[in-house]
C-alpha positions as a printed Julia matrix, in Angstrom:
328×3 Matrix{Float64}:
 54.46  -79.18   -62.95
 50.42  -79.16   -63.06
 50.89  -76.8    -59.98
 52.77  -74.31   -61.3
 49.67  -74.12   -64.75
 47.22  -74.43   -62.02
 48.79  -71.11   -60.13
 49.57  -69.4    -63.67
 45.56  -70.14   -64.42
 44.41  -68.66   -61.44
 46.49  -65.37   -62.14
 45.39  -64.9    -65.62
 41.8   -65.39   -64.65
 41.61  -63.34   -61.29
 44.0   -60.87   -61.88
 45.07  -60.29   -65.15
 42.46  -60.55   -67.47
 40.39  -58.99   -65.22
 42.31  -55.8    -65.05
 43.74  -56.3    -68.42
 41.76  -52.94   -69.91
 42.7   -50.53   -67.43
 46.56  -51.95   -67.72
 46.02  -51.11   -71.27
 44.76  -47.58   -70.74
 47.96  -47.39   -67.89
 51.27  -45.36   -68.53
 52.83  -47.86   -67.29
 51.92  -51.62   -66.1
 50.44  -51.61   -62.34
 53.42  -52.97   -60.26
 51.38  -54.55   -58.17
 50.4   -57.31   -60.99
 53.98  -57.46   -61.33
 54.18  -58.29   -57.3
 51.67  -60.57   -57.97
 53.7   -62.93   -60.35
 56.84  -62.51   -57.49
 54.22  -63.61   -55.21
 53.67  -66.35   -57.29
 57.1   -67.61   -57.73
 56.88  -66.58   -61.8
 59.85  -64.98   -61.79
 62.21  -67.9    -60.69
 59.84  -69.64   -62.88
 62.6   -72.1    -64.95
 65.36  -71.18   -61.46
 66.4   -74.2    -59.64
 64.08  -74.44   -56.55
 67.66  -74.48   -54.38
 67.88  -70.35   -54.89
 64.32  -70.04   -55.17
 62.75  -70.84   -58.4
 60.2   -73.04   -59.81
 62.33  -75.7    -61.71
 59.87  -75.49   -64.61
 60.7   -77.65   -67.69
 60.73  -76.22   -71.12
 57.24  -77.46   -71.94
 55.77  -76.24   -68.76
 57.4   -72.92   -69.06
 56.0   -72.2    -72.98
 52.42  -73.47   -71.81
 52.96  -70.97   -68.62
 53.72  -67.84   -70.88
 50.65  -68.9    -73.01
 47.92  -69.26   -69.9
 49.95  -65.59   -68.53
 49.71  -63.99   -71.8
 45.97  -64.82   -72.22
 45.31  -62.53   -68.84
 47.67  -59.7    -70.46
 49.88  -59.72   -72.87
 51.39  -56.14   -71.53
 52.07  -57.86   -68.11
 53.61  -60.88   -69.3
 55.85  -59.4    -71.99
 57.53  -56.76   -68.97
 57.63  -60.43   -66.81
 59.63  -62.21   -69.43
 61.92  -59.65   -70.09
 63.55  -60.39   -66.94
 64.75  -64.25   -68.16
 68.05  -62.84   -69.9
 69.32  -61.88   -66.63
 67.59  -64.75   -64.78
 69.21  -67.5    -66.84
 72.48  -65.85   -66.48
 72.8   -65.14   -63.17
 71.27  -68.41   -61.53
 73.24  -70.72   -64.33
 76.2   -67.94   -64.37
 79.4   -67.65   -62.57
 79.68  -67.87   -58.84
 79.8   -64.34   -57.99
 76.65  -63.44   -59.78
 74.58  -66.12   -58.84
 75.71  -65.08   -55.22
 75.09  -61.42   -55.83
 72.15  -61.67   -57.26
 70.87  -65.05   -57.88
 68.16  -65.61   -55.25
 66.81  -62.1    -55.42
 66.01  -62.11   -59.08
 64.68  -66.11   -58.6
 62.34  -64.4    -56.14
 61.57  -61.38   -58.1
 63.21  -59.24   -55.8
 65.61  -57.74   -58.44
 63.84  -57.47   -61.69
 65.48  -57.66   -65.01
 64.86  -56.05   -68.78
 66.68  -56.56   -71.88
 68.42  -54.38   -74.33
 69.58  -56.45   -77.15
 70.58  -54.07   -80.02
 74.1   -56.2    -80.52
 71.86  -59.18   -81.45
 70.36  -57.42   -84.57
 71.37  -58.23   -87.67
 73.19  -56.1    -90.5
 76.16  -53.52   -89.14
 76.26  -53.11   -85.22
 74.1   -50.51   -83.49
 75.14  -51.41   -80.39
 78.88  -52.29   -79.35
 81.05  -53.17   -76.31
 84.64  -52.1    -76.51
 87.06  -53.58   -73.82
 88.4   -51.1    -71.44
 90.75  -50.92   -68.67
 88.76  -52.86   -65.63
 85.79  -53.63   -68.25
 83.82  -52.72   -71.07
 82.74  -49.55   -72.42
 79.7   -49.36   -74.19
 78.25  -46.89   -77.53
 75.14  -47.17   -79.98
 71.33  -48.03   -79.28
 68.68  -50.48   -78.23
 65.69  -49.5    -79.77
 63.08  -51.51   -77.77
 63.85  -52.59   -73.77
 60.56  -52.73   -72.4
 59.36  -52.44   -68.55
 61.16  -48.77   -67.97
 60.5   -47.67   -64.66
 59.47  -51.11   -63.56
 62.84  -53.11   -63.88
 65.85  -52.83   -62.0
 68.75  -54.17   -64.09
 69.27  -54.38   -68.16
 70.83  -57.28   -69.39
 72.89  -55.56   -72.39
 74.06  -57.55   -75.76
 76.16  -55.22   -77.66
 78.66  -56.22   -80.64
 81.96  -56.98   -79.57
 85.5   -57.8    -80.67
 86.09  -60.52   -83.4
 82.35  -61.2    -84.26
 81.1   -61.13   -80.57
 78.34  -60.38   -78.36
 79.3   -59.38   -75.18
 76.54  -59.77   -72.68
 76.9   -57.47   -69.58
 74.0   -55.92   -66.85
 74.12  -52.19   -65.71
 71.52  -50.37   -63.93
 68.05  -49.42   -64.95
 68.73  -45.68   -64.49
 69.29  -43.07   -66.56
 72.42  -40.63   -66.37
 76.67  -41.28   -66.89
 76.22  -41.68   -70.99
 72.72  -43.77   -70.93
 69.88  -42.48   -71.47
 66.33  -43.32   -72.27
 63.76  -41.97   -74.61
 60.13  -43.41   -74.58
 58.28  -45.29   -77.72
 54.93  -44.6    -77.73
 52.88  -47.96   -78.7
 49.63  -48.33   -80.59
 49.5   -51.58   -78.31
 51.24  -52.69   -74.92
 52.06  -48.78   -74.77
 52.22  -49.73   -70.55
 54.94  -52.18   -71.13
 56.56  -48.65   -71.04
 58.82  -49.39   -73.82
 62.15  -47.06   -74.22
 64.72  -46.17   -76.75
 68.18  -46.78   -74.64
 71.12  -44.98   -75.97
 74.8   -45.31   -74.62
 77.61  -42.99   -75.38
 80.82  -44.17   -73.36
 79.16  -46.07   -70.89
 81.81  -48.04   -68.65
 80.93  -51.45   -67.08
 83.37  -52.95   -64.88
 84.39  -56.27   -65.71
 82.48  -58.07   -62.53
 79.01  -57.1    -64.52
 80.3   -59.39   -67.32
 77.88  -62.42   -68.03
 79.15  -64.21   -70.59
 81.01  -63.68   -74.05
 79.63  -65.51   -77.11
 80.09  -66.01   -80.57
 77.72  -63.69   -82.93
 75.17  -65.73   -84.77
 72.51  -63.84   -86.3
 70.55  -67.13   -87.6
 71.08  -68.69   -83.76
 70.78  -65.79   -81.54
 67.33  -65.85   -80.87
 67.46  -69.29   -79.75
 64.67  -70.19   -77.82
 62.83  -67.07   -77.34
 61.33  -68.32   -81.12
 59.73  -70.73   -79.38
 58.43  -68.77   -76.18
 57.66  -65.44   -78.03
 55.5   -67.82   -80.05
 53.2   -68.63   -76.55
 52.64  -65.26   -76.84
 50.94  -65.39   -79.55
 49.26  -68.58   -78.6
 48.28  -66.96   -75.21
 46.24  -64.23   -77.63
 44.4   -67.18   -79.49
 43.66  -68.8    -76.16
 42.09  -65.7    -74.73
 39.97  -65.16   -78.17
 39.03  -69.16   -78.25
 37.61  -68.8    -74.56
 35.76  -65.82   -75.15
 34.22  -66.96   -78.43
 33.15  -70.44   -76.83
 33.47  -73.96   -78.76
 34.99  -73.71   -82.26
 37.45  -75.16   -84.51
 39.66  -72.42   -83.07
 40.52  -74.32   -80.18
 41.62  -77.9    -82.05
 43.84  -75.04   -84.18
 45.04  -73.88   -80.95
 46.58  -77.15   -79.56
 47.62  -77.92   -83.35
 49.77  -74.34   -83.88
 50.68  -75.65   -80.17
 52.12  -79.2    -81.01
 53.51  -77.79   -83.88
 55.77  -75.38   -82.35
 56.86  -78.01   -79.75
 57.73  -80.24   -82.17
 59.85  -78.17   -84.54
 63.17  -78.46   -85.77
 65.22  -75.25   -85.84
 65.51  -74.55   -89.5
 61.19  -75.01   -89.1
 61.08  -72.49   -85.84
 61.0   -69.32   -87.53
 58.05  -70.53   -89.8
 55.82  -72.43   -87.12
 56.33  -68.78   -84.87
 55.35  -66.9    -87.71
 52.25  -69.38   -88.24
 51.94  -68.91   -84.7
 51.49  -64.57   -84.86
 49.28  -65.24   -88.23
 46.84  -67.67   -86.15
 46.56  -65.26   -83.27
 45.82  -62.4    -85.9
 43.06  -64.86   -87.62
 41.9   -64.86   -84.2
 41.42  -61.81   -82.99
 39.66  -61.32   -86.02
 36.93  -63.56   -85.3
 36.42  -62.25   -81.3
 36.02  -58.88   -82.92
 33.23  -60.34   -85.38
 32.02  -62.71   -82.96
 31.47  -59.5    -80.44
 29.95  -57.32   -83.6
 29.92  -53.43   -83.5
 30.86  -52.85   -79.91
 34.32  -54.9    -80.57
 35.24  -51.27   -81.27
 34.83  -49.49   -77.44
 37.82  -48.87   -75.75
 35.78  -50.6    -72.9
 35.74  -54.26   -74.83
 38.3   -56.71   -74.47
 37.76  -57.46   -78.29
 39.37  -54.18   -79.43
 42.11  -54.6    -76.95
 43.02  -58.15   -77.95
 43.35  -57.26   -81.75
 45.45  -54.23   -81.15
 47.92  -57.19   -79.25
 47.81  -59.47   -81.88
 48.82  -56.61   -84.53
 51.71  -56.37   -82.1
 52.7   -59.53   -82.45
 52.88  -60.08   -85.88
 56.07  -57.32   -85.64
 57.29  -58.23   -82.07
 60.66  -59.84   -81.94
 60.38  -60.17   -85.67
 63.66  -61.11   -87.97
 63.68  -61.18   -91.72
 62.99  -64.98   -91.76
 59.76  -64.74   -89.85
 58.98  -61.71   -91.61
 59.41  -63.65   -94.74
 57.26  -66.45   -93.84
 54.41  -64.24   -92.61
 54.23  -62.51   -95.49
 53.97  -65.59   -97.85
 51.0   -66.37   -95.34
 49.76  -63.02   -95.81
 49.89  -62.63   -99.42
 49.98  -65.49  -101.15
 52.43  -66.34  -104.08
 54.66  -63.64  -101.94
């Protein structure tokens, strides 16, 4: 797999980092340094090679989110949006990996998420079953990569403690429709309120049924939302030069490799706190001009702020606060 990092190095460095600032300043993320991961093979990156993909590992596909994410964190968040529908139609049932299995290995059909039925407390978003499907009602407050994805993977609540997974068009109009979140960071991941009011999926566009487990649900998007976080660190450690920053990088790094799942939620918060710490430093390291909206410095903070709320659930919420404010 020392390929596939060697590819996903070259990216960051020659294409997204160094257009990383006017991405930032974008309405929306270029599409061609979307192309450019396609071109790459990143989006089949974990696909079997048979349909396309990369046949990445686990390991290799955390560190290749980290080395991505140190380019731009706006590119690689609208990138990894598209796994939900990746994993399920390449691993999925015959007719959807047929339909659409190659294509979105290849990055042809691109995928975003809208996962409101995986929140916890009462259901904002649910999927009642309908004549030749499902019908869906409620909200997904963030699905990122509007305008630059072609398919939603939806989670909404279903019957008997459910989440029914389904994928319906990135389009606006027959009950859905989208309303756009304005973002002190990442604003070009072009981030979108989706609301659904009697929206009918027919039952081919099912993925999968599962039980609802709030504690479980994330699975392990803990673990690669955390190189995310480590992919902010690594950017600050490079541009700051030798410190202890870096042995704290491959430590926060082993550490979230390592964990046990009743430790995940801790080791990612641990994770968004480091990357904070870090930014920190690159914006003192860089001194007064940290502050132009023409310094990476300024940029990389603003991400790392993001972070420590991205994808965020009360028990990393918890833990980041007792690292926050201790006694907490």
């Amino acid at each position: 797999m020392d390929a596939v990092l060697t590819r996903a190095a070259a990216l960051a460095d020659e294409v997204l980092f160094p257009n990383a600032l006017t991405t930032d300043a974008a309405d929306v993320v270029p599409v061609e340094l979307l192309d450019a991961l396609a071109e790459g093979g990143f989006y089949g990156l974990f696909a079997p090679p048979e349909v396309g993909g990369l046949g990445a590992d686990p390991t290799t596909m955390a560190l290749a989110i980290e080395i991505l994410a140190s380019g731009c964190l706006t590119t690689t968040l609208v990138w990894m949006q598209h796994f939900g529908l990746l994993g399920n139609v390449v691993f999925g049932p015959d007719p959807l990996r047929e339909r659409w299995g190659e294509d979105a290995a290849r990055g042809r059909v691109r995928g975003g998420i809208a996962f409101g039925g995986l929140l916890p407390g009462p259901p904002v978003l649910t999927a009642t079953a309908a004549e030749g499907g499902w019908t869906l009602d409620g909200f997904a407050p963030w699905v990122s990569g509007w305008g630059r994805i072609d398919l939603v993977h939806v989670a909404a609540r279903g019957p008997d403690d459910t989440v029914v997974n389904v994928v319906i068009d990135a389009v606006e109009g027959e009950g859905v429709t989208a309303e756009r979140q304005r973002l002190a960071a990442l604003d070009a991941s072009a981030t979108v309120r989706l609301d659904f009011a009697s929206v009918r999926v027919p039952e081919e566009r099912l993925l999968s049924i599962q039980p609802y487990d709030p504690a479980g649900s994330l699975g392990a998007s803990l673990r690669l939302n955390g190189s995310l976080a480590l992919g902010v660190a690594r950017r600050c450690c490079a541009l700051i030069g030798s410190s202890p920053l870096e042995d704290e990088l491959v430590s926060r790094r082993t550490a979230l490799d390592t964990a046990e799942p009743d430790e995940m939620a801790s080791e990612r918060a641990a994770a968004s706190a480091f990357a904070m710490r870090a930014a920190t430093a690159l914006m003192v390291h860089v001194g007064s001009r940290s502050v132009l909206r023409t310094e990476n410095a300024q940029r990389i903070a603003r991400e790392a702020m993001f972070l420590l709320v991205f994808g965020n659930r009360p028990m990393i919420r918890t833990a980041l606060l007792g690292r926050l404010i201790p006694g907490a």
